[in-house]
C-alpha positions as CSV (number, residue, x, y, z in Angstrom):
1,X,97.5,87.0,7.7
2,X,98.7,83.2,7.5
3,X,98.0,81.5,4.1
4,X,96.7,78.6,5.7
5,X,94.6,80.5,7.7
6,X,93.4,82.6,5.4
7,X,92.3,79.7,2.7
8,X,90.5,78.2,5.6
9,X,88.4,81.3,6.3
10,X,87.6,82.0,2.9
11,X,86.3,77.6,2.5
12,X,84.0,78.7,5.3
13,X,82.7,81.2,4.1
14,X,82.1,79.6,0.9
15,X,80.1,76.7,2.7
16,X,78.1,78.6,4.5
17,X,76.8,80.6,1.3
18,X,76.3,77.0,-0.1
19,X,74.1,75.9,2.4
20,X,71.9,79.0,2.4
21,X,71.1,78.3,-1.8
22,X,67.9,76.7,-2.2
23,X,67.6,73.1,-2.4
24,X,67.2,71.3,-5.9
25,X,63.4,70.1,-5.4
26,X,63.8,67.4,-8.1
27,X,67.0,65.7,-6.0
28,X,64.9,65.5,-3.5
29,X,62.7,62.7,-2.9
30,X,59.3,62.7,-2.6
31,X,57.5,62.3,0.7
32,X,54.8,59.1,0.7
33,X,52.0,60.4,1.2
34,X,49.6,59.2,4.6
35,X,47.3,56.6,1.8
36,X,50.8,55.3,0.8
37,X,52.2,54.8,4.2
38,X,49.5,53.0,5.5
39,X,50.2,48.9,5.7
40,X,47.4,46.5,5.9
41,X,45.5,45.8,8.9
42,X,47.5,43.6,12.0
43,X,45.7,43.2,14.9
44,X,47.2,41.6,17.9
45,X,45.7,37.8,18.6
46,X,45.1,36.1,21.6
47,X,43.8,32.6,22.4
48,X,40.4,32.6,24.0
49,X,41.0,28.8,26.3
50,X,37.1,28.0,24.9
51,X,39.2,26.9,22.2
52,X,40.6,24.2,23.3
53,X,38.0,23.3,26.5
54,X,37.5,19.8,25.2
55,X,41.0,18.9,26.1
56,X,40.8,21.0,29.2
57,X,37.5,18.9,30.3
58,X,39.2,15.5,29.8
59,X,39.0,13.2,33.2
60,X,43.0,13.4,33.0
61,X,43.3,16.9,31.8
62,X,45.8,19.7,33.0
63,X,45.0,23.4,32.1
64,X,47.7,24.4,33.6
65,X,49.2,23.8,29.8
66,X,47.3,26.5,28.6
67,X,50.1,29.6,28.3
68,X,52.4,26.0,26.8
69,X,49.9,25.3,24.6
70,X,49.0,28.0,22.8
71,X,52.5,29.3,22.3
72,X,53.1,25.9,20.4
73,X,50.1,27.2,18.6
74,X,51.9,30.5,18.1
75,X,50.2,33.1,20.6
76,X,51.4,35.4,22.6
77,X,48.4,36.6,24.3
78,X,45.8,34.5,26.2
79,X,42.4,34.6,27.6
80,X,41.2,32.3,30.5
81,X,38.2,30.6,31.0
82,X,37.2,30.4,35.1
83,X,35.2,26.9,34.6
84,X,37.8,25.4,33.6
85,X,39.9,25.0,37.0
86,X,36.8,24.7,38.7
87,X,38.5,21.3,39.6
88,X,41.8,22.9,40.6
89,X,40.5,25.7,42.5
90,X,38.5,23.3,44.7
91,X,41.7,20.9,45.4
92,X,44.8,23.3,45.3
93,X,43.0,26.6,46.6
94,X,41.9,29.5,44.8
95,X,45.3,31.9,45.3
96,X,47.5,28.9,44.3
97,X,45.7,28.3,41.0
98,X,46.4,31.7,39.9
99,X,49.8,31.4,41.0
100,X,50.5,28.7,39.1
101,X,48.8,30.5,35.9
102,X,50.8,33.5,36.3
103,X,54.0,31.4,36.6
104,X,53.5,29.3,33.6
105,X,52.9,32.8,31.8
106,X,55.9,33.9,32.9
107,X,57.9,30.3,32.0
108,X,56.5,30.4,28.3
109,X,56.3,34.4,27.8
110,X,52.9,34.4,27.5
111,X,50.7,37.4,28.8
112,X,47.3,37.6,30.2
113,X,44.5,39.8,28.4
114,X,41.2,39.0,30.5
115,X,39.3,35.7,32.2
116,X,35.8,35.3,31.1
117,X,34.2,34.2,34.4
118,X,31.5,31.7,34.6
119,X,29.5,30.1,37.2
120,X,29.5,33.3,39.8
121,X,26.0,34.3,39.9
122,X,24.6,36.6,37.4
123,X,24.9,40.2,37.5
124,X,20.9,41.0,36.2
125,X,19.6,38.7,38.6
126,X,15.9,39.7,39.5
127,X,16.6,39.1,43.4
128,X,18.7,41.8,44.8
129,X,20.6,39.4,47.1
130,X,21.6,37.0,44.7
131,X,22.8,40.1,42.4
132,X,24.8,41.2,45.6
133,X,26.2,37.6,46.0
134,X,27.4,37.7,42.2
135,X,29.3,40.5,42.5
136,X,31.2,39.5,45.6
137,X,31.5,36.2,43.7
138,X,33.4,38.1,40.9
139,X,35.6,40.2,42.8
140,X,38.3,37.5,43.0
141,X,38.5,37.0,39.7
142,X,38.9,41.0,39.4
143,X,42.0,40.4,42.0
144,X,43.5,37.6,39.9
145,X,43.3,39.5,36.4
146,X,44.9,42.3,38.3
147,X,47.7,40.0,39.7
148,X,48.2,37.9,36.6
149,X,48.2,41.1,34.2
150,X,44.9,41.2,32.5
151,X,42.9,44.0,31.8
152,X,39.4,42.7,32.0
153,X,37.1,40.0,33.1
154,X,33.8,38.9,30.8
155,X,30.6,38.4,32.8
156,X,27.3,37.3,32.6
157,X,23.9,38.9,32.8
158,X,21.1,35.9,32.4
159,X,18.8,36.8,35.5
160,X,15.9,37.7,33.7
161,X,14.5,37.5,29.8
162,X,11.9,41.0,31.0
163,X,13.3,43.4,29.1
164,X,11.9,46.0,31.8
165,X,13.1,44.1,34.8
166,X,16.8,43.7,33.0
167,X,17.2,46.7,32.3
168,X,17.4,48.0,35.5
169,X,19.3,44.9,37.7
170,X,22.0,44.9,35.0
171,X,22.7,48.2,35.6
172,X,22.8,47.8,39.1
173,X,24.8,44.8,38.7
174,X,27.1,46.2,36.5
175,X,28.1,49.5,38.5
176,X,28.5,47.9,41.5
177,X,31.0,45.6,40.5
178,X,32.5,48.1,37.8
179,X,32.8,50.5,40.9
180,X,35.3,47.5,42.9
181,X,37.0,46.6,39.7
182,X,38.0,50.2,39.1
183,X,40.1,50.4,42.1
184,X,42.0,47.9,40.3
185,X,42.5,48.8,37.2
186,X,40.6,46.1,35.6
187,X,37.6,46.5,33.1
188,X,34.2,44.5,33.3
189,X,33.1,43.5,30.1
190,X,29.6,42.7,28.6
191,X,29.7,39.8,26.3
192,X,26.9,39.0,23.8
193,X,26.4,36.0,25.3
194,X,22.8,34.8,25.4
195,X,19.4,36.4,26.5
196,X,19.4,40.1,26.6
197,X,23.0,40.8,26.3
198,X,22.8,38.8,23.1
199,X,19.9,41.7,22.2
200,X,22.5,44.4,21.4
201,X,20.4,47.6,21.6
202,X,19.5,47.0,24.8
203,X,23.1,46.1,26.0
204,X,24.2,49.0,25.2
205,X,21.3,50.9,26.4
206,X,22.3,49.2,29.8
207,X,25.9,50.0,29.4
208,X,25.1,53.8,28.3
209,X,23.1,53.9,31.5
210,X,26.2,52.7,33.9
211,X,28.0,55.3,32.5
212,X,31.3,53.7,33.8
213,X,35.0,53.7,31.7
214,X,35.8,50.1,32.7
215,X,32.5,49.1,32.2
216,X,32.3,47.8,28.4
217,X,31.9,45.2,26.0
218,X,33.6,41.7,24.7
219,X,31.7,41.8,21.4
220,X,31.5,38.2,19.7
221,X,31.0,37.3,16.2
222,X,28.8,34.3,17.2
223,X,26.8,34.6,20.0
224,X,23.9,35.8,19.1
225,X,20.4,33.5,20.4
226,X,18.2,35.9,22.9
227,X,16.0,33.3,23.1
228,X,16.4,29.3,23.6
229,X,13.8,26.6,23.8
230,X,11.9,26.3,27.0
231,X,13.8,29.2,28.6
232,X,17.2,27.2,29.0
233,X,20.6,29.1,28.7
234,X,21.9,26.9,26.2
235,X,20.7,24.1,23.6
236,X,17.9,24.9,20.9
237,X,17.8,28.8,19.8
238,X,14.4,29.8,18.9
239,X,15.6,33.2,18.3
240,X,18.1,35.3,17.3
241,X,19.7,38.8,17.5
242,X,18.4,40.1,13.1
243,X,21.6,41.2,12.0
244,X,25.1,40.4,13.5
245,X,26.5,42.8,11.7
246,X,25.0,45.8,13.1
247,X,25.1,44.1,16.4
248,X,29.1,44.2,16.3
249,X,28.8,47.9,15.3
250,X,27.1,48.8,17.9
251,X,29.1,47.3,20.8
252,X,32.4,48.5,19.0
253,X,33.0,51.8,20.6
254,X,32.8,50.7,23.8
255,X,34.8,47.5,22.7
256,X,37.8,46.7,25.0
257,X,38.2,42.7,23.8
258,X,36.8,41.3,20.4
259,X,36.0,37.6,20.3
260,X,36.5,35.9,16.9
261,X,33.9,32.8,17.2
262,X,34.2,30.3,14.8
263,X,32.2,27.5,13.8
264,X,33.3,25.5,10.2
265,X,34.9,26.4,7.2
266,X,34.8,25.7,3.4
267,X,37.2,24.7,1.2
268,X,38.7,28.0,0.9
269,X,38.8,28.7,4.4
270,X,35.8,31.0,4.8
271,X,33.7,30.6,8.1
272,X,30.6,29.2,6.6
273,X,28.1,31.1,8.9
274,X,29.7,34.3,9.7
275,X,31.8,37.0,7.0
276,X,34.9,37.4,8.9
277,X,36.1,40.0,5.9
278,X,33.1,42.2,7.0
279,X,33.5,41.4,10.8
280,X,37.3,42.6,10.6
281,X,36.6,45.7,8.3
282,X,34.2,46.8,10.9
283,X,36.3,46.1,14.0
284,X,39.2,48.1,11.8
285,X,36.7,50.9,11.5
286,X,36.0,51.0,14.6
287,X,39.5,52.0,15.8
288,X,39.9,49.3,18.0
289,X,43.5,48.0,18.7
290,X,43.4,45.6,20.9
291,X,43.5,41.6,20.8
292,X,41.4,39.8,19.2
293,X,40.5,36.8,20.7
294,X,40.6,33.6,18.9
295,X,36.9,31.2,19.9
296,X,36.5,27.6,17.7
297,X,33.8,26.2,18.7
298,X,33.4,24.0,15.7
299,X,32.4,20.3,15.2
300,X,34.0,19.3,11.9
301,X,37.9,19.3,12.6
302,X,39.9,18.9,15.6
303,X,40.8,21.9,18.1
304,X,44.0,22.9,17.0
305,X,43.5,22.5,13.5
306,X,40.0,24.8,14.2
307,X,42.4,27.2,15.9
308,X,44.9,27.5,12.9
309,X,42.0,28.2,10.7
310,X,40.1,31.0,12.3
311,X,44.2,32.2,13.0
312,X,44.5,32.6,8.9
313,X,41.3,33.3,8.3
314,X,41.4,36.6,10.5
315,X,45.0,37.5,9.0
316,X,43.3,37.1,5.9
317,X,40.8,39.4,6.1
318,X,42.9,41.9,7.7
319,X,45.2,42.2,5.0
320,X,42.3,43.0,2.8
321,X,40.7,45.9,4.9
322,X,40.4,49.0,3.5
């Protein structure tokens, strides 16, 4: 046999013994563990328009800056706010509003997470036409969060303050228009968001009963009133939902937006009504992974500076879940 070939037969050999010895376990090193992996909590933020709707309401205002706007802000991720083009849609045309939306998305790389609609009728409304009416009112807007790339629309469910009466038109409401919306693709959310919907058992006794998978809730860290003076939707609250807490981990599992409502904040940066730590640990408990919406609605520093707040504050708390 050739030398050459012989020596290289014989390193082969040797090789292949060497990779069959067992492994030094101490040279190896040591797999983290799942605990040690695990990096603090980062959920994806959006910018809920209700945010900045006193700049939006101005006499000279343009909303059309919105997707500019809050990327300057440093968003990604936006969610619109029907009432605020009410103005546009009634000079420019419905189809060319959201057009123009999904254009400026496009122009600032901004994406679309959902449109909280407003003034459409109400979906527990007591008289069966005018529940009807609302959710062929609503169905464009589950068209335009298809076209612009949503996943959802927020709705409303006033109607009626009897519990007995609400509890079955917001069913009724609610399937009907869940039943449209599915053939798109696109969720209809339950938003505490005044009278019974701010009542959480009964929410999701209602949305247990519709029995949908697009049909689920925006839970919000703020709205909470079931009852206002002398029956209006807004102003005075004479009462309010006992415990927010519990009311945010109820709605959770059926969760498909979160809304992080602000109001004012101390000197260290805390919300002073609501305990975002505890509001972020239970959203992180929950499972959930989707946005979470940034809402100032505060009084005691401008928009964008309220913005930036509830922003760090939410990071903040995140990174100390557990």
């Amino acid at each position: 046999m050739n030398k050459s070939i012989f020596f290289v037969l014989l390193f082969s050999i040797v090789a292949s013994c060497k990779e069959k010895e067992p492994k030094d376990e101490v040279s190896e090193p040591i797999a983290e563990t799942t605990s040690e992996k695990e990096t603090a909590y980062e959920p994806k933020l959006s910018l809920a328009q209700w945010s900045l709707h006193h700049r939006y309401e101005a006499e000279d205002a343009n909303p059309f800056n919105f997707s500019k706007d809050a990327k300057e802000l440093g968003f990604d991720a936006v969610e619109y706010v029907s009432q605020l083009y009410d103005k546009q849609v009634e000079s420019l045309g419905f189809e060319t509003v959201i057009d123009s939306l999904k254009a400026e998305n496009q122009r600032h790389g901004v994406a679309c997470v959902l449109i909280m609609v407003d003034g459409e009728g109400d979906l527990a409304d007591p008289d069966e036409e005018a529940r009807n009416l609302a959710v062929e009112n609503h169905k464009k807007w589950i068209d335009a969060a298809s076209k612009l790339g949503g996943h959802s629309i927020r709705v409303n469910t006033f109607g009626t303050n009897d519990p007995e009466v609400w509890s079955e038109t917001v069913v009724d409401g609610l399937k009907k228009l869940s039943e449209y919306a599915a053939t798109k693709k696109i969720n209809v959310l339950c938003e505490n968001h005044g009278w019974l919907s701010s009542d959480a058992d009964k929410l999701m006794a209602a949305i247990a009963e519709v029995n949908m998978p697009n049909c689920g809730t925006l839970p919000d860290f703020g709205n909470w009133c079931i009852k206002r003076k002398d029956g209006e939707r807004w102003g005075e609250c004479e009462e309010e939902y006992p415990d927010y807490y519990k009311g945010i981990e109820l709605m959770m599992p059926t969760a498909k937006a979160v809304s992080a409502k602000s109001y004012n904040f101390d000197a260290e940066g805390n919300e002073t009504k609501l305990d975002y730590y505890r509001m972020i640990q239970i959203v992180k408990n929950a499972g959930y992974s989707g946005h979470i919406g940034v809402e100032f609605e505060g009084n005691e520093m401008n928009e964008p500076e309220g913005i930036t707040a509830t922003k760090k504050l939410i990071e903040k708390a995140a990174a100390a879940t557990k």
